[in-house]
N, C-alpha and C positions, 0 to 999 in steps of 0.2 A: 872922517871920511865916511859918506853914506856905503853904505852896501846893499846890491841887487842881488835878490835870487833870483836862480834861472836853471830851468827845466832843461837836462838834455839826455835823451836815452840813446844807448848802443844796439844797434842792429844787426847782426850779421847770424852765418849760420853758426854749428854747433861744433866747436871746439877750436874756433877760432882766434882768440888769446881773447875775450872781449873782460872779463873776467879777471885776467892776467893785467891788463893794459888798465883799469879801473886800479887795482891793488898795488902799481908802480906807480899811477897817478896820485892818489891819495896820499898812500903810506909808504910807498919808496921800497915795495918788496917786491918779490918775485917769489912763487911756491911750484916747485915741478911736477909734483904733480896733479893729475887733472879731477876736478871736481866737479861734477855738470851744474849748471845752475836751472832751478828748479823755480818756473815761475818769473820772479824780479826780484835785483839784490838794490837796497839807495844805500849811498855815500853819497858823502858833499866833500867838498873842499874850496876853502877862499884863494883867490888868487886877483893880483895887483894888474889894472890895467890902466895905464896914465894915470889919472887921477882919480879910476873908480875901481872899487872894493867889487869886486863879482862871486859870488857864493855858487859854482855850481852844485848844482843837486843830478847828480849820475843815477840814472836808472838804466839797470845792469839786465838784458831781457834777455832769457833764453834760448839761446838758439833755435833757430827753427828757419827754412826754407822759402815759407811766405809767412804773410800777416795774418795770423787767424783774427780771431773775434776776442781772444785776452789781450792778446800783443794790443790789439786797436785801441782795445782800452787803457791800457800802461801809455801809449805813446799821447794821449789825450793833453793838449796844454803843452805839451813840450814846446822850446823857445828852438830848440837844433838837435839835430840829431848827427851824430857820429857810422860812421859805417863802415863797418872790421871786415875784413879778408882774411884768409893766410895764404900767403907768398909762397907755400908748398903747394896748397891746392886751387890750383886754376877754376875748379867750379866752385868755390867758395868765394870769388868773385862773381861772377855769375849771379851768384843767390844774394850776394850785395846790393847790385845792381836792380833785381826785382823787388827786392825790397823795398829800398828806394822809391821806385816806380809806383809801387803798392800806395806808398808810405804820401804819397803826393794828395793823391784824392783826400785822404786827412788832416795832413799838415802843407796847405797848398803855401811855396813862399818863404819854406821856412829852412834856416842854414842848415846847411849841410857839409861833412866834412869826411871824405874815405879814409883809411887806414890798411895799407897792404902791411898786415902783421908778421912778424916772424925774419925780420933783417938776420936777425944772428945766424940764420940756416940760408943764408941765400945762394950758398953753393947747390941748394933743394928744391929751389923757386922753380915752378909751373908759370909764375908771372913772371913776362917778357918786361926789358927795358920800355919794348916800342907799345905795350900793353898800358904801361903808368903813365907815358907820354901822353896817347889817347885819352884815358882817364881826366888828365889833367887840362885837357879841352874842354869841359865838362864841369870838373869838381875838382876844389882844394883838395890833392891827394896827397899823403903823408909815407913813408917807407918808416914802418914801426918794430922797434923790439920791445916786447915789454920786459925782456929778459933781461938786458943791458940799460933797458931805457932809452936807449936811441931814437929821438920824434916825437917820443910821447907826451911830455910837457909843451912842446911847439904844439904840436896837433891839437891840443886841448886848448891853449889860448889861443888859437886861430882862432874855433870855433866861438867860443865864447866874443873875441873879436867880431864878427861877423854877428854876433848873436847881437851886439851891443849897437851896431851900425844901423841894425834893422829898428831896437827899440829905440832908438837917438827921436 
């Protein structure tokens, strides 16, 4: 079975699980406490889709608010991109969203896939039902724990899904 790599970095703001949700993807953990990431962290991981072998290559970016001029560079070549929330704070959608919008001018076309992170506290949530609803007009959105893992392997093979649809 051939296998494809393919580019996809995570976008969101700064302590959003993106981090979190990469190291349940991967390696099936969880670490509680919080580590900022400094820069970009890559992982890969294979994953079986029909009958193709897909290697994502995860670039793990920084938090931050908008797109500066590193971010623009790290996202360069990406095949899709992922875009984290957390489900406690409402403007960390928000800073999703522009991101995204940012993220267009550079990657015009190219999949994309939200993530409202943090299920396991949704007794916490700032994000409405009728909030994901609207989302999902929009963009494949995901309700993620990386805590429990709840979404997070769905969310990743959407993406990749859709990554694969575009290169077909």
């Amino acid at each position: 079975m051939a296998e494809m790599a393919r580019k996809i970095c995570l976008l969101g703001d700064f302590a959003v699980g993106k981090s979190s949700l990469v190291a349940r993807f991967v390696r099936n953990t969880f670490a509680d406490k919080y580590l900022t990431t400094v820069g970009v962290k890559v992982d890969s991981k294979r994953i079986e889709l029909a009958q193709l072998a897909v290697k994502l290559v995860v670039w793990d970016l920084a938090g931050k608010s908008e797109l500066d001029s590193m971010n623009r560079s790290y996202i360069r070549g990406a095949h899709g991109l992922m875009l984290v929330a957390d489900g406690t704070r409402e403007a960390s959608l928000r800073v999703a969203l522009y991101l995204w919008m940012q993220s267009q001018k550079h990657l015009p076309g190219v999949p994309v896939v939200m993530l409202v992170n943090k299920l396991d506290l949704i007794d916490r949530w700032e994000v409405s039902a009728s909030d994901i609803l609207r989302l999902q007009q929009s963009l494949p959105t995901w309700r993620t724990s990386a805590m429990d893992g709840q979404g997070v392997d769905e969310a990743f093979a959407e993406l990749a899904r859709r990554i694969m649809e575009v290169s077909a």
